[in-house]
TORMIMAR-751421 format. One record per residue (C-alpha): residue in one letter; x, y, z; residue number from 1. Coordinates in pm, whole numbers, plus 50000, padded with zeros to 5 digits. Layout:
BEGIN
a; X; Y; Z; NUM
...
END
This chain:
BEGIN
x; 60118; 27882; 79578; 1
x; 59749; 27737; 79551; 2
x; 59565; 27748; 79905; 3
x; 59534; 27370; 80064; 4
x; 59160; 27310; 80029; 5
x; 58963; 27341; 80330; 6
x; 58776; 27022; 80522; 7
x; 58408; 27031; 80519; 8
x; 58286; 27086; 80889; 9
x; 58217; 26775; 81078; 10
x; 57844; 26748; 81179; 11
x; 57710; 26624; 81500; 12
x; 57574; 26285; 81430; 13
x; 57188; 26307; 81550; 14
x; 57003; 26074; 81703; 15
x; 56665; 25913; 81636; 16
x; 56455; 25952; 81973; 17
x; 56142; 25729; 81950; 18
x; 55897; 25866; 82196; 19
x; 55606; 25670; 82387; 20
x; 55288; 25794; 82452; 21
x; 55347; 25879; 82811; 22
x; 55621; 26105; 82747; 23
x; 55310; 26337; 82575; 24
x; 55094; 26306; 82792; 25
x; 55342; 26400; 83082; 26
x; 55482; 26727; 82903; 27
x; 55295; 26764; 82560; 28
x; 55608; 27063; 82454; 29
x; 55854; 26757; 82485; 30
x; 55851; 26753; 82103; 31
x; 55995; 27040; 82114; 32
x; 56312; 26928; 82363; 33
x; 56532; 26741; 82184; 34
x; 56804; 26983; 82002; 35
x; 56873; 26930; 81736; 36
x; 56781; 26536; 81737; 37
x; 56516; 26378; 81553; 38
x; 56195; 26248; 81683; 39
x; 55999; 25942; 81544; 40
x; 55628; 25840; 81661; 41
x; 55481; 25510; 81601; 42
x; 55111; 25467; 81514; 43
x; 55070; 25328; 81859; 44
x; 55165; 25607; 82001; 45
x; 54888; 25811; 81814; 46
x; 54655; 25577; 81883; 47
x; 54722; 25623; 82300; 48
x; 54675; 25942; 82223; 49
x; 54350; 25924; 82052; 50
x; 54211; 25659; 82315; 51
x; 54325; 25952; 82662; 52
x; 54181; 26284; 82476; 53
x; 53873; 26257; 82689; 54
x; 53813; 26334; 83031; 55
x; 53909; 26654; 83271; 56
x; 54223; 26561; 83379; 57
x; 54556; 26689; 83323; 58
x; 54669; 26374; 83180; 59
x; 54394; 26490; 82859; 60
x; 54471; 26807; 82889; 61
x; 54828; 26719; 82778; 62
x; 54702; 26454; 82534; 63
x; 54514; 26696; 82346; 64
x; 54761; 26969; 82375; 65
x; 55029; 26736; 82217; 66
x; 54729; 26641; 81919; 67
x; 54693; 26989; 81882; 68
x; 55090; 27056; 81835; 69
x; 55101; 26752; 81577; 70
x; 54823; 26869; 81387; 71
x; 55020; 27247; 81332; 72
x; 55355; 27090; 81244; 73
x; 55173; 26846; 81014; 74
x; 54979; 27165; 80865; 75
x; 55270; 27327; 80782; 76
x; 55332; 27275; 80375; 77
x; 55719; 27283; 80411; 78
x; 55801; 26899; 80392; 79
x; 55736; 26532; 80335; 80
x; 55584; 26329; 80542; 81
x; 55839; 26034; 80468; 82
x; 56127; 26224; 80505; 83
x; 56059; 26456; 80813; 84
x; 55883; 26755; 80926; 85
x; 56023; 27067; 81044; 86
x; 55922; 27072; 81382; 87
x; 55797; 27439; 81400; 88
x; 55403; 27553; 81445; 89
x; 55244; 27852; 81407; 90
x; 55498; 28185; 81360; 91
x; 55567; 28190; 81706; 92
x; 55482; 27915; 81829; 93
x; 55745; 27607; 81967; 94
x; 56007; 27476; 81750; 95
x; 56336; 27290; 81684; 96
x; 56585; 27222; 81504; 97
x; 56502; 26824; 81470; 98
x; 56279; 26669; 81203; 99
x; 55970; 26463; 81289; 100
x; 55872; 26135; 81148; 101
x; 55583; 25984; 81172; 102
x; 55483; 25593; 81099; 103
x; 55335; 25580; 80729; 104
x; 55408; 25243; 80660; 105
x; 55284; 24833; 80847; 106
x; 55603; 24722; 81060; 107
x; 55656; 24378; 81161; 108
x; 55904; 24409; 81382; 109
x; 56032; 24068; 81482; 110
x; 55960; 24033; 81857; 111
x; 56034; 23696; 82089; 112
x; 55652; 23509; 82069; 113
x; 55611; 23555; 82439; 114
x; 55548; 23919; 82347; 115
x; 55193; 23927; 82221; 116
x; 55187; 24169; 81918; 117
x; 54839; 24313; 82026; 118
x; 54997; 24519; 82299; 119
x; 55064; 24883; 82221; 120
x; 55390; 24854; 82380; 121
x; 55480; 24579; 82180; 122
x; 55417; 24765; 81870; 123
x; 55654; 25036; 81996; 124
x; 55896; 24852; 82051; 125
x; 55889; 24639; 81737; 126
x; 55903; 24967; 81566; 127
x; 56204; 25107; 81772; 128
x; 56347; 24755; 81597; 129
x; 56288; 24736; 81275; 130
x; 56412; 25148; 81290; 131
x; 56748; 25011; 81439; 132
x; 56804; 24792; 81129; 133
x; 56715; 25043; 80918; 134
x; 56965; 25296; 81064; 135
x; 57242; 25165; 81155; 136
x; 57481; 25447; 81128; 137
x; 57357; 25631; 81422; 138
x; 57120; 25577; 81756; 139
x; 56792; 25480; 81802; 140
x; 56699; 25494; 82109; 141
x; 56311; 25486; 82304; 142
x; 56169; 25719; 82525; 143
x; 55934; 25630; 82776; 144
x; 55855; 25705; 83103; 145
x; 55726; 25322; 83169; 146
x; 56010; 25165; 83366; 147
x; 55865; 24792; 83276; 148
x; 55856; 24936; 82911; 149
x; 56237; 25044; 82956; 150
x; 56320; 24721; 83107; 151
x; 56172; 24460; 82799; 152
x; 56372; 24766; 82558; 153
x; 56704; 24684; 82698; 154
x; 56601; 24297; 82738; 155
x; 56583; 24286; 82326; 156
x; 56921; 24467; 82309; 157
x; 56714; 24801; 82260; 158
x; 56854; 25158; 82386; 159
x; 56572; 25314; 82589; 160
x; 56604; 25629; 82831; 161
x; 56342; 25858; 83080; 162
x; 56275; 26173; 82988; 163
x; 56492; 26380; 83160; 164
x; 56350; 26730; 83061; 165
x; 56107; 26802; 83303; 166
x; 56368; 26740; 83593; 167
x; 56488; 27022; 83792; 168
x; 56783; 26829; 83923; 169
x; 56966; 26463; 83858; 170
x; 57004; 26461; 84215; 171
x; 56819; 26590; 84499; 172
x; 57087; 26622; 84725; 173
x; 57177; 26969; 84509; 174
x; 56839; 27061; 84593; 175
x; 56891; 27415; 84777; 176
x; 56827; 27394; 85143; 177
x; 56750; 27740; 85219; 178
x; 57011; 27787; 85470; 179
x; 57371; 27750; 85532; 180
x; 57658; 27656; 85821; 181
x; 57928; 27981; 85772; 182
x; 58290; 27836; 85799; 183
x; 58516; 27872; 86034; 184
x; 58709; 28197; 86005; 185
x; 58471; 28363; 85814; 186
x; 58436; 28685; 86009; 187
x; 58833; 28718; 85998; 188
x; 58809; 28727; 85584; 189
x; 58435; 28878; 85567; 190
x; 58425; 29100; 85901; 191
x; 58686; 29351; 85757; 192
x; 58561; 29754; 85762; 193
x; 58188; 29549; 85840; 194
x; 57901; 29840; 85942; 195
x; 57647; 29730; 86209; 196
x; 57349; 29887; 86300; 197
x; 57005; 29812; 86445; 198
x; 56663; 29900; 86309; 199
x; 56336; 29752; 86465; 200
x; 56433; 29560; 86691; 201
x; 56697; 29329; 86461; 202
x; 57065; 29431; 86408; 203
x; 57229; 29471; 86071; 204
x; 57569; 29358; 85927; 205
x; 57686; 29468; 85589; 206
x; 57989; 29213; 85529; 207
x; 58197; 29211; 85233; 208
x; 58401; 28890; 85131; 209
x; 58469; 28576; 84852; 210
x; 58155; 28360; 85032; 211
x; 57934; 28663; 84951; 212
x; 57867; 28566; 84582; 213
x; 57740; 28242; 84707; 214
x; 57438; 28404; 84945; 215
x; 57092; 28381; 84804; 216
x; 56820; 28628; 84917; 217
x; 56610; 28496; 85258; 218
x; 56889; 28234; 85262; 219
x; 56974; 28213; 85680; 220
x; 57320; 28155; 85800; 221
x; 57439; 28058; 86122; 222
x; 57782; 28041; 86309; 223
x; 57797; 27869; 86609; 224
x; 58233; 27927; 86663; 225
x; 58214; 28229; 86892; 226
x; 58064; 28277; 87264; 227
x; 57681; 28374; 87119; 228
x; 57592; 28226; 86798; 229
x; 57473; 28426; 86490; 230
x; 57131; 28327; 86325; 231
x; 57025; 28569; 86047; 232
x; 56926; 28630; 85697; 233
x; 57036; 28748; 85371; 234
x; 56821; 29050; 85339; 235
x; 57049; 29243; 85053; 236
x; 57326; 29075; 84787; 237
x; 57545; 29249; 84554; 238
x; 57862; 29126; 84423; 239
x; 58084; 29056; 84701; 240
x; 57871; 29282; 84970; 241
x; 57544; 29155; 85151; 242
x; 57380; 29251; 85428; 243
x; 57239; 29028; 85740; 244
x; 56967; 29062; 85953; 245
x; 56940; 28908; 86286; 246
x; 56648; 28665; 86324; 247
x; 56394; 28649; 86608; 248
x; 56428; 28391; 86864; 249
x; 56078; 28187; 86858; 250
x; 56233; 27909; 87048; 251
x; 56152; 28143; 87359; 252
x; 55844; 28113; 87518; 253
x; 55771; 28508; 87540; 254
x; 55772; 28474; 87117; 255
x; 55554; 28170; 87110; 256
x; 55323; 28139; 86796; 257
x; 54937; 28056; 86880; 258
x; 55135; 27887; 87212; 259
x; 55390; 27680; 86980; 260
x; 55782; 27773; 87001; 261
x; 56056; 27607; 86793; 262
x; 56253; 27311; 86908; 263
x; 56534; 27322; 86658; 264
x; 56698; 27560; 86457; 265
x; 56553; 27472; 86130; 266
x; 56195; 27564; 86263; 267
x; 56332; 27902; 86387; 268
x; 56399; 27975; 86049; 269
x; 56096; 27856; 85928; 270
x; 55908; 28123; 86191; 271
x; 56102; 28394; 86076; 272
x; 55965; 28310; 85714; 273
x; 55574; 28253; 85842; 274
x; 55558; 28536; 86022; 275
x; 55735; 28819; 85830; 276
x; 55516; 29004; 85627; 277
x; 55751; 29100; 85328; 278
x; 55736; 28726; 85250; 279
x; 55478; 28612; 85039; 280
x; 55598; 28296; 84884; 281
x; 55732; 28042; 85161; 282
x; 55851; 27631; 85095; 283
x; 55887; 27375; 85383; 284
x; 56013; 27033; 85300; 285
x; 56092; 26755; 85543; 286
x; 56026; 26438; 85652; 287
x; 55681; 26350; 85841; 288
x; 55724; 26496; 86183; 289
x; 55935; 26782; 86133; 290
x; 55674; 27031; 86223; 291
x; 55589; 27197; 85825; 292
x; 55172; 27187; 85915; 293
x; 55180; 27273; 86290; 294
x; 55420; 27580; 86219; 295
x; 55191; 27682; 85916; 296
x; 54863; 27653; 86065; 297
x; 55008; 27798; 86405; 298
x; 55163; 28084; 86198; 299
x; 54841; 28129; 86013; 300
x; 54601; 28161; 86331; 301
x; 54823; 28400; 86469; 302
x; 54825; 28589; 86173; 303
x; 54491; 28591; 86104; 304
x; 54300; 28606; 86450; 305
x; 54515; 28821; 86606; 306
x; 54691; 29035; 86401; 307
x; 54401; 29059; 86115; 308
x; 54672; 29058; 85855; 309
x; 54477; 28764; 85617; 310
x; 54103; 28738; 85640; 311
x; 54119; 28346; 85650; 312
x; 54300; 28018; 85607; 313
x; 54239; 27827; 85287; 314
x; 54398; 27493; 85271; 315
x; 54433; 27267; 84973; 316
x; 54615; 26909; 84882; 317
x; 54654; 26664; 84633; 318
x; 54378; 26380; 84680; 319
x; 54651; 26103; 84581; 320
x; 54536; 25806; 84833; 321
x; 54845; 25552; 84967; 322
x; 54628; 25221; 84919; 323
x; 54320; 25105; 84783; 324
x; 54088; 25406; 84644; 325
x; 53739; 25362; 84901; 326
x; 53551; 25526; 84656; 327
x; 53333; 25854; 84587; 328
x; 53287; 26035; 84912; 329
x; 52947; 26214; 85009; 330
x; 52858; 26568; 85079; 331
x; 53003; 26942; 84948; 332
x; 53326; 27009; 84889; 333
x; 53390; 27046; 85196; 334
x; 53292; 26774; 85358; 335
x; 53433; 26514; 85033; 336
x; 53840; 26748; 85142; 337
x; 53733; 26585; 85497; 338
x; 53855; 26254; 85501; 339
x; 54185; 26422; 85331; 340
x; 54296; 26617; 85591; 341
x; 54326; 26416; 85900; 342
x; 54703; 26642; 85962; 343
x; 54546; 26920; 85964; 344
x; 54255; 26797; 86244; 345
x; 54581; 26640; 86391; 346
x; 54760; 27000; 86463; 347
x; 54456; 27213; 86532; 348
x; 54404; 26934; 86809; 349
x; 54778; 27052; 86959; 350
x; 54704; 27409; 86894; 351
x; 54387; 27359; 87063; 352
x; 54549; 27198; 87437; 353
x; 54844; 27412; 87402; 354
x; 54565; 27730; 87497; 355
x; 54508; 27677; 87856; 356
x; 54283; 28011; 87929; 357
x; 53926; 28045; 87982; 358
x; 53884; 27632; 88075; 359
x; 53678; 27380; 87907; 360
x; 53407; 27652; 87752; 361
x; 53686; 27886; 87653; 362
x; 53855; 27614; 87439; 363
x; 53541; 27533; 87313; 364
x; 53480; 27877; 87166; 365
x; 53812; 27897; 87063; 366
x; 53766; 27567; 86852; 367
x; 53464; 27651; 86697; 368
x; 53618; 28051; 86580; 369
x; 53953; 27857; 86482; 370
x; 53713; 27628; 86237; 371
x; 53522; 27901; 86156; 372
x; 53856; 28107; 85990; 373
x; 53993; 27779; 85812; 374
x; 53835; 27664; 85465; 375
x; 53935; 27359; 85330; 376
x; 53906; 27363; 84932; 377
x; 53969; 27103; 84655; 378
x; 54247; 27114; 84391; 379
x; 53985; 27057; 84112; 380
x; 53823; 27369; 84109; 381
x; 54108; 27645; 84154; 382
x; 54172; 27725; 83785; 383
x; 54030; 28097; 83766; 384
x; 54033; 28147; 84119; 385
x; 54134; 28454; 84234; 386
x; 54242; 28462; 84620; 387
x; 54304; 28830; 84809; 388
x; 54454; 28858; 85132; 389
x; 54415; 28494; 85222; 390
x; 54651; 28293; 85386; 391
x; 54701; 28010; 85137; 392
x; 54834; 27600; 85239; 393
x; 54917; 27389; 85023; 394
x; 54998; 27051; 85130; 395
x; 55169; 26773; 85027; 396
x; 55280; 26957; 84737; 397
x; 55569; 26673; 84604; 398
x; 55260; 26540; 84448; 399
x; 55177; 26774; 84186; 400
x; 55336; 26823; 83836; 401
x; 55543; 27207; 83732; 402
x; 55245; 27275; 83554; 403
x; 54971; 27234; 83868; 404
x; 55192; 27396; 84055; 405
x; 55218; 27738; 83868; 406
x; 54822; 27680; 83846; 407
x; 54769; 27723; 84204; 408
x; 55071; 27917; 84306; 409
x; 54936; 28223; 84030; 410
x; 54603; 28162; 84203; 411
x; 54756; 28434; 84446; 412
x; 54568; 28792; 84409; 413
x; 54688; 29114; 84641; 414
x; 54808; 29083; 85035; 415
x; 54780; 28645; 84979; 416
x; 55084; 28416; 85173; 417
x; 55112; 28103; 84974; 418
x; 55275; 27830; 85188; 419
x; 55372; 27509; 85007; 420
x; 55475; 27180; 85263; 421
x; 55609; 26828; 85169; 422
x; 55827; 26600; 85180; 423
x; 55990; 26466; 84812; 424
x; 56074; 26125; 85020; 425
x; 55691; 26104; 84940; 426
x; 55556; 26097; 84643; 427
x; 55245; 25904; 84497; 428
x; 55192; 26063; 84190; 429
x; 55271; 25845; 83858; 430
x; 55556; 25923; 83649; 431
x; 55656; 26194; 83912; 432
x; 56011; 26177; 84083; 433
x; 56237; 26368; 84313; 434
x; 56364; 26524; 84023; 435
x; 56064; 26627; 83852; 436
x; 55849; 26740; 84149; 437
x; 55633; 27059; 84120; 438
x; 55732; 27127; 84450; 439
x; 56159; 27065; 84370; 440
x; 56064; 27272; 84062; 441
x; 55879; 27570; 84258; 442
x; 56204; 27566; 84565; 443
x; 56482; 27595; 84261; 444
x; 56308; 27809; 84032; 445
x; 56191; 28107; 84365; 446
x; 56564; 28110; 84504; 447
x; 56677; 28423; 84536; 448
x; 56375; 28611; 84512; 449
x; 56321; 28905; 84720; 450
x; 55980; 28800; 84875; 451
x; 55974; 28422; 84910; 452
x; 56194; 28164; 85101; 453
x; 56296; 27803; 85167; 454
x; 56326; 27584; 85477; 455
x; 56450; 27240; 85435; 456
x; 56349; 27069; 85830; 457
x; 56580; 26753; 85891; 458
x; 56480; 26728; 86275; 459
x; 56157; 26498; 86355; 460
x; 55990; 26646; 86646; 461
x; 55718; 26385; 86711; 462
x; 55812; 26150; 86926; 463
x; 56103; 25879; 87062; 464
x; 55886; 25593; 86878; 465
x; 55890; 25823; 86555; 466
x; 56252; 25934; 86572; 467
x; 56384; 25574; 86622; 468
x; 56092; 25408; 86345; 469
x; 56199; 25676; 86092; 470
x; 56586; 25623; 86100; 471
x; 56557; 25259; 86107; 472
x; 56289; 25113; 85947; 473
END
């Protein structure tokens, strides 16, 4: 009996992704991020990326970085032009399993004439077009992340999508907290044969149960369902066993930080974190007023002055102003970081009253050693750095890219804290969102790990007037 002849495998239909020039200069590997899909750039987009190579800035940085990865899959003698490029460079370099095309021929895309044709944009989307008519049997579809440029796309009937790559997370309610509320009845299915014991100071649990697998390392739990309420942390996970350590109580006064104790439980946690030396990595987020600076700074003084654990305070931030630019600003380094760091003049004010010893002179000194320990340094000139036993800040971190943030964060040599603060509410940084944060890409990619931890503070702490013009403005 002669065998029925086999179908031929269906294949995945591909796509045609046409990508603008700000999708390169944002993440230059994105060429290399589309599966198996094929990618198409217009001579527009070249040209963008011709026009941005110059400068010091990481926008060309990541123009010539994507010139540079054209130029090796171009190089590479195993295809046409016309009909697509492997997109592979160097033997071991990036690749995929997509083709690339690139624009060898005049398109005159038919556009509405309130579009002038001059416009780069234009041109990319003419092109995007005239490729639609082309192709018909499967998608073509623009990638830029220009909203107005994704907006006149779909007004002319054209797919167009962000580039969702470089997100950590669709939504940032996922985002991991650093902390979590135990249910009700969990010491009736986790307490079972559970060992307690106390070592310096903090007593131990080692629990066994279903909720186990969940725990991350440093992640705090609470349960507030019995007579005293149980604050610790995950301090060892395995499978189904973990073991947690009680936290210290800094909301009482005889365990205040540089004269600061915490007002909610969130900042409690985030206490524990500052001030435990096995830590080296900790992230704060939260809204303006939830304490992430004063904590930080308070935590560092104490840590620095009094203990002699870090020989100083260094504290950086992204120089992203919220209205009009005022211009170049005079002096060092230094003294141009000034104008830049008006929170942290804000808390070392607080810190300052909240020492009531020695009067008016004794403050005085105090101010002028606190000063003295604290150096204030620009973004701009931390690539090579090497920092050893420092305690490091940086602040309003939502602001930088993945890529500045691994910069600074690996700027960390032997016995150095880095502390990262903001608030991904926040963020002034083009072509950045929640999603795509440096600082939502540092939290999800450090969970777990043995020697840093997250906070997430929901609980402003400034003020009525605050409070009130937060929730309902």
């Amino acid at each position: 009996m002669a065998k029925r002849p086999r179908k031929p495998a269906r294949t995945r239909a591909t796509k045609l992704f046409v990508l603008d020039t700000n999708v390169l200069m944002h993440d230059p590997s994105s060429l290399f991020r589309f599966e198996e899909h094929d990618l198409y750039l217009p001579m527009g987009t070249l040209e963008e990326l011709d026009s941005n190579k110059k400068g010091l800035s990481d926008v060309a940085r990541n123009a010539r970085q994507a010139s540079r990865f054209l130029d090796e899959i171009v190089s590479v003698k195993s295809g046409d032009i016309a009909a697509g490029l492997p997109l592979r460079t160097r033997e071991g370099g990036p690749h995929a399993p997509g083709r690339l095309f690139l624009q060898t021929e005049a398109i005159n895309g038919n556009l509405p004439a309130t579009l002038p044709a001059g416009k780069t944009d234009n041109q990319i989307l003419s092109v995007v077009r005239h490729l639609k008519t082309r192709e018909p049997q499967r998608d073509v579809i623009l990638v830029s992340k220009d909203i107005n440029m994704r907006i006149k796309a779909r007004a002319l009937g054209l797919a167009a999508e962000d580039y969702y790559n470089d997100k950590v997370l669709e939504d940032t309610d996922l985002l991991y907290t650093g902390m979590r509320r135990l249910p009700a009845g969990f010491w009736d299915s986790h307490g079972k044969d559970m060992e307690s014991w106390k070592k310096d100071g903090h007593t131990y649990y080692r629990i066994r149960g279903p909720l186990v697998p969940q725990f991350s390392l440093n992640e705090f739990v609470w349960d507030e369902s019995g007579d005293r309420p149980l604050l610790a942390r995950v301090t060892e996970q395995t499978g189904r066993v973990a073991v947690l350590e009680t936290l210290r109580d800094y909301g009482h006064a005889k365990n205040a930080v540089w004269g600061i104790t915490a007002r909610n439980r969130e900042q409690n946690f985030a206490l524990n974190l500052l001030m435990n030396p096995a830590i080296d990595f900790v992230t704060l987020l939260g809204q303006a007023g939830t304490g992430k600076t004063l904590l930080t700074i308070a935590a560092g003084l104490t840590q620095v002055l009094d203990d002699k654990r870090y020989s100083e305070i260094i504290m950086t931030r992204v120089t992203v102003p919220i209205g009009e630019d005022i211009g170049f600003l005079p002096g060092t380094e230094e003294e141009k970081m000034q104008p830049w760091m008006g929170a942290l003049e804000d808390n070392l004010d607080v810190l300052n009253a909240s020492d009531e010893s020695g009067g008016e002179w004794g403050r005085a000194a105090a101010r002028d050693l606190v000063r003295s320990r604290i150096k204030i340094k620009s973004l701009n000139f931390m690539r090579g750095r090497t920092f050893v036993n420092k305690w490091l800040i940086i602040d309003e971190a939502q602001n930088l890219t993945p890529k500045q943030m691994k910069t600074l964060v690996t700027r960390a040599g032997p016995g150095t804290k880095v502390v990262c603060l903001g608030n991904v509410a926040q963020i002034d940084t083009p072509y950045l969102t929640e999603g795509s944060s440096g600082l939502t890409f540092v939290v999800d990619r450090m969970k777990g790990w043995a020697h840093g931890g997250h906070v997430t503070l929901a609980r402003g702490e400034r003020s009525r007037l605050a409070d009130y013009a937060a929730a309902s403005l």
